[in-house]
matplotlib code that plots the C-alpha trace (Angstrom):
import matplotlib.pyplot as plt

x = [-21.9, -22.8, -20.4, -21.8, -20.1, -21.9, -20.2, -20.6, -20.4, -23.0, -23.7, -21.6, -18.6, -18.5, -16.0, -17.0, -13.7, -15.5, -17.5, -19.7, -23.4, -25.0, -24.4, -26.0, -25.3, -25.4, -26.0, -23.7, -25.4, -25.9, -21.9, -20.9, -23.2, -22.1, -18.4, -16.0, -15.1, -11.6, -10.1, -11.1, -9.4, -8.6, -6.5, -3.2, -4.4, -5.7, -6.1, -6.3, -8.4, -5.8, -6.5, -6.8, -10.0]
y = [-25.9, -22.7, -20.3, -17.0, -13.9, -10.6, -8.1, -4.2, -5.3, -5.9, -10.2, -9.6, -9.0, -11.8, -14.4, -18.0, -19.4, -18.7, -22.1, -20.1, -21.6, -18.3, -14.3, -11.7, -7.9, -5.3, -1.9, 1.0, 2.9, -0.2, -0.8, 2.9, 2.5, -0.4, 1.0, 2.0, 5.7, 6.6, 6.6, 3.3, 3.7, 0.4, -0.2, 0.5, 3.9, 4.5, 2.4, 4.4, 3.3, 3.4, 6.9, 3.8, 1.8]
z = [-7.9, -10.1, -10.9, -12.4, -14.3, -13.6, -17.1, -17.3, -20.6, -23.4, -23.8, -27.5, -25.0, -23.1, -22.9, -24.5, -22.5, -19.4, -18.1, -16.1, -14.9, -15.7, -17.2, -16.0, -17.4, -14.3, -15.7, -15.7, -12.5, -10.5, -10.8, -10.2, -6.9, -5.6, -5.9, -2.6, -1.7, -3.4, 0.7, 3.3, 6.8, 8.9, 11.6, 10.1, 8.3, 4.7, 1.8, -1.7, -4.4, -7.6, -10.2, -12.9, -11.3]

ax = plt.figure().add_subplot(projection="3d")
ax.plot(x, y, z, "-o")
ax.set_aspect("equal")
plt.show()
């Protein structure tokens, strides 16, 4: 099986504890894209995205 870590973070950064297959480094405005809106809705009402994320 291979287990990868995708980091915001430069390859300096990463953690040698992790016993992942592969590392790949997304950049800065790929992550901010990919991210939800600060307010989903589902069948019980609204979920909030936390001010610290």
């Amino acid at each position: 099986m291979s287990v990868g870590v995708i980091n915001p973070h430069p390859p300096e950064h990463r953690s040698r504890d992790l016993q992942a297959t592969f590392f790949k480094q997304i950049r800065q405005g790929a992550l901010r894209a990919s991210q939800f809106p600060l307010v989903l809705n589902d069948a019980t009402g609204e979920i909030h995205k936390p001010a610290s994320w």
